[in-house]
N, C-alpha and C positions, 0 to 999 in steps of 0.2 A: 303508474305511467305505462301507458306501451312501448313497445320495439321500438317504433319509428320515432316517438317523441326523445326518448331515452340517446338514441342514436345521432338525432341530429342537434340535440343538449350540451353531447360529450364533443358533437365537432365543430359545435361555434365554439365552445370554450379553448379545444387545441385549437384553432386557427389564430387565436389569442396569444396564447399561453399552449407551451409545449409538452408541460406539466403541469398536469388540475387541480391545485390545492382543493381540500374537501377537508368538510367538517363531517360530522357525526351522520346528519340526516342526509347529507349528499352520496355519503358510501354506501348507505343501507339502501337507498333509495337506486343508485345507479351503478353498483359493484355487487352489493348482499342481493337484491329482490331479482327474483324471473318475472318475465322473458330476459335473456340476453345471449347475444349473437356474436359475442366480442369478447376479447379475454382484455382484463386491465392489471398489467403491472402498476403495483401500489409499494410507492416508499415509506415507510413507518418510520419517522423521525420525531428529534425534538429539536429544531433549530434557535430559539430564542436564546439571546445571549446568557441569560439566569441560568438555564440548563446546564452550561459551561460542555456542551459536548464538542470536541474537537472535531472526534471523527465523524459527527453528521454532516459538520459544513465539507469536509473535506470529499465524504462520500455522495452530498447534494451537488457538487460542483461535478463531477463526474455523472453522473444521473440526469443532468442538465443535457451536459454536451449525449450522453445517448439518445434522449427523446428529441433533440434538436437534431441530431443525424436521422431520425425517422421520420420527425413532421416535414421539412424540407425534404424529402427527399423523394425522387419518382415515384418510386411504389409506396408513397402512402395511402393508406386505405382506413377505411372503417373497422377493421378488423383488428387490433388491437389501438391502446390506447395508454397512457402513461399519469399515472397520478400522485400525489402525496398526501399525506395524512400527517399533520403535527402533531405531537400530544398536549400543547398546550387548544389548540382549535378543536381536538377529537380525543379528546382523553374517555371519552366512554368508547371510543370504537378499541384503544387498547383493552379498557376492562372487557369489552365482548368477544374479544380474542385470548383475551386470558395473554397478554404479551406484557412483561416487564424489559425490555431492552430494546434499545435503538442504537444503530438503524439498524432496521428490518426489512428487506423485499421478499413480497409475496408474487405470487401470480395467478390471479383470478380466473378460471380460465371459464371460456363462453359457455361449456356445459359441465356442470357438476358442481362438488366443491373441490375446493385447491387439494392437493395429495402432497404425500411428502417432499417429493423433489420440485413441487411450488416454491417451497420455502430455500433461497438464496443462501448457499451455506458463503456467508462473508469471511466467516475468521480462516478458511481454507483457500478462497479464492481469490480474496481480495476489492477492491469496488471498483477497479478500474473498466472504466466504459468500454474496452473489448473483451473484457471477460464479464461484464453484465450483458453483452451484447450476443455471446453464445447460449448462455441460459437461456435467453428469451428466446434464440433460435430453436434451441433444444424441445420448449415447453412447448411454444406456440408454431414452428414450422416456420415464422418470420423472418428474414436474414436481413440484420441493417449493419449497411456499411457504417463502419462511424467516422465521424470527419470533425477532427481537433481545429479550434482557432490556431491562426499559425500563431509557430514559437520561434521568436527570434533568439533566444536565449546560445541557443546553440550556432547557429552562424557569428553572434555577436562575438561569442567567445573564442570562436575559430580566428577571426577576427584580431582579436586581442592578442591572441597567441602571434599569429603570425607578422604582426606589427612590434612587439615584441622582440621578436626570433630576428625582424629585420634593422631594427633601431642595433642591436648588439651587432650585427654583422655589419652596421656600418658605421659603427664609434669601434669599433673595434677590426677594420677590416685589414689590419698588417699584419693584426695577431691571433687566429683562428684559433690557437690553443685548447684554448675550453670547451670546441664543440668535441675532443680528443678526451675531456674529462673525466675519466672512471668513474669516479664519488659520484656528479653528476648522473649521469645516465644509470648509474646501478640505485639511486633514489630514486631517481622518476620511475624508474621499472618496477621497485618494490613498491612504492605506493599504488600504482594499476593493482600488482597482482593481488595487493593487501585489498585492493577495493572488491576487486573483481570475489575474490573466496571468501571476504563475510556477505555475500549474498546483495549487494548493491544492482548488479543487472537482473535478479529475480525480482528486484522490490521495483525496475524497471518497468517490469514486464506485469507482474500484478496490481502493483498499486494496492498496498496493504495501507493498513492506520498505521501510523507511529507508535500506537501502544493502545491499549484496554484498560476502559476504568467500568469494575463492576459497579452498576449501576443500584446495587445492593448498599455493601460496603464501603463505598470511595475508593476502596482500593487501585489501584493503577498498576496494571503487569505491563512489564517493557519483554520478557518473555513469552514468547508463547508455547505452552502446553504440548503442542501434538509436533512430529517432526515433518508435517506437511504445510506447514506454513511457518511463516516468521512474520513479525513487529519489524518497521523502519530503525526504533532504537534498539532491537536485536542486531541489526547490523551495524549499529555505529558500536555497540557492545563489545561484541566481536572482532571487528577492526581494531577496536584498540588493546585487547586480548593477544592477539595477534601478533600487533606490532610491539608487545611485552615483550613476547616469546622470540620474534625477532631482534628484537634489540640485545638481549641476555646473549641469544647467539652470536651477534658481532663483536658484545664484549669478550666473548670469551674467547672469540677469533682473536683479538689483539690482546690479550695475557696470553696468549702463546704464542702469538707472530711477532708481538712488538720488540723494540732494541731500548725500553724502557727498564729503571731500574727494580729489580726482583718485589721490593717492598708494593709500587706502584701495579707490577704486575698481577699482585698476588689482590690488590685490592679490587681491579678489575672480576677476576675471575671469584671471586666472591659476590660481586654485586651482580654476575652476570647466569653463574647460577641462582641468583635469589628469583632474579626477575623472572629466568626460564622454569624455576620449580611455581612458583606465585601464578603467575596467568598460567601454565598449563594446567595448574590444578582448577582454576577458575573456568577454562574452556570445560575439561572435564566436567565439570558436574554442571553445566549449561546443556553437556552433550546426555547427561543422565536425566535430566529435569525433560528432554523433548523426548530421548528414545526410553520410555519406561521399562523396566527388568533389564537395562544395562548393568552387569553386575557389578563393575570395575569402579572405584574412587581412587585419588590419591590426596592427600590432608583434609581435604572436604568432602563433604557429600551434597 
């Protein structure tokens, strides 16, 4: 094919579709082969349900909303282009890349072959559409706004909250008491800050998988390996690690503040160093597993 047929191939099909599914002889033909004037971000997935991969629908769903922020949008051009590759429609274009694992983003770029920082480091990054959105500005000089279907989720619940807040103030408006509530307000504050420190506004911000299943082994890591990124169930992990280690600690507040009898006291303060020795040793070696040559354990490794 030449340039022009090649080019004006790739823009009826986005004008369509925002994302080009491709089989085998479509990629070799319209990504692999010169002439090309255009770079193509190419997603390597397995989406069919048999696959059982979590993370590609999670990660296609984001990949969506990015080439939907660039085909809508003013400055789209010919100049790049957004694709996917199945492995069940293109399972030789995996064997011709030598790639065992999904998902995968490449970036094919208009002259050469792809180089190393083509290749989309996910397990660092994560697959959220503003951070696939910088790579691509990064590779290709392209800058796309991205623009999310709105989310009610969040007005709905503000919502909720303050309906709520207002039904209690007015079944209850002789007796304010409880907005005075200690216990209360030091709950609600500890569960933020328990959210906020196992990493919930990073996994915000990134948009990580919930976990890793080598696509080898079946295995399935809820950890991750390196201390620059974390799993969604790292942080539900942690959180609850956490609030072990907190909890130990309140017990052990009231074996020594409480006006309970010695026996009951003494029971607390056993069960509140078990919990604070148990998850800290369990933080501990989560924190050995990502920072490698940390030299320090305590009961585990």
């Amino acid at each position: 094919m030449v340039l022009s047929e090649k080019v004006n191939q790739l823009m009826e099909w986005a004008s369509k579709r925002s994302v080009i599914r491709m089989n085998g002889d479509k990629f070799r033909r319209l990504v692999k082969a010169p002439p090309r004037n255009y770079s193509v971000i190419v997603m390597f997935t397995a989406l069919q349900p048999h696959r059982q991969c979590v993370v590609c629908k999670q990660a296609d769903e984001e990949y969506q909303i990015l080439a939907n922020s660039w085909r809508y949008s003013s400055a789209f051009t010919n100049k790049i282009f957004f694709a996917m590759v199945d492995f069940d429609e293109g399972s030789d274009v995996f064997q011709m890349l030598n790639m065992n694992s999904a998902p995968t983003f490449i970036n094919f770029p208009a002259k050469g072959k792809p180089k190393r920082g083509d290749t989309y480091e996910l397990q660092v990054r994560g697959f959220a559409a503003e951070q696939l959105a910088r790579w691509v500005a990064d590779r290709t000089d392209v800058n796309i706004r991205v623009i999310r279907p709105p989310n009610y989720a969040g007005p709905l619940m503000l919502g909720l909250l303050l309906a709520v807040i207002g039904g209690l103030v007015y079944l209850r408006g002789s007796n304010l008491d409880f907005l005075y509530n200690k216990t209360g307000w030091a709950f609600a504050a500890l569960c933020f800050v328990l959210a906020m420190t196992s990493g919930q506004m990073w996994n915000h911000i990134r948009g990580p998988p919930y976990a890793h299943k080598n696509p080898h082994t079946g295995q399935v890591n809820y950890i991750h390996g390196s201390s620059q990124a974390q799993f969604v169930a790292e942080t539900h992990i942690v959180l609850l690690f956490n609030g072990g280690v907190t909890l130990g600690m309140v017990l052990l507040h009231e074996a020594a503040t409480s006006d309970m009898d010695v026996g009951k006291r003494k029971i607390l303060c056993i069960a509140g160093i078990g919990l604070v020795v148990l998850f800290f040793s369990w933080l501990l070696s989560i924190f050995r597993s990502k920072y490698h040559g940390y030299p320090y354990s305590f009961l585990m490794s």
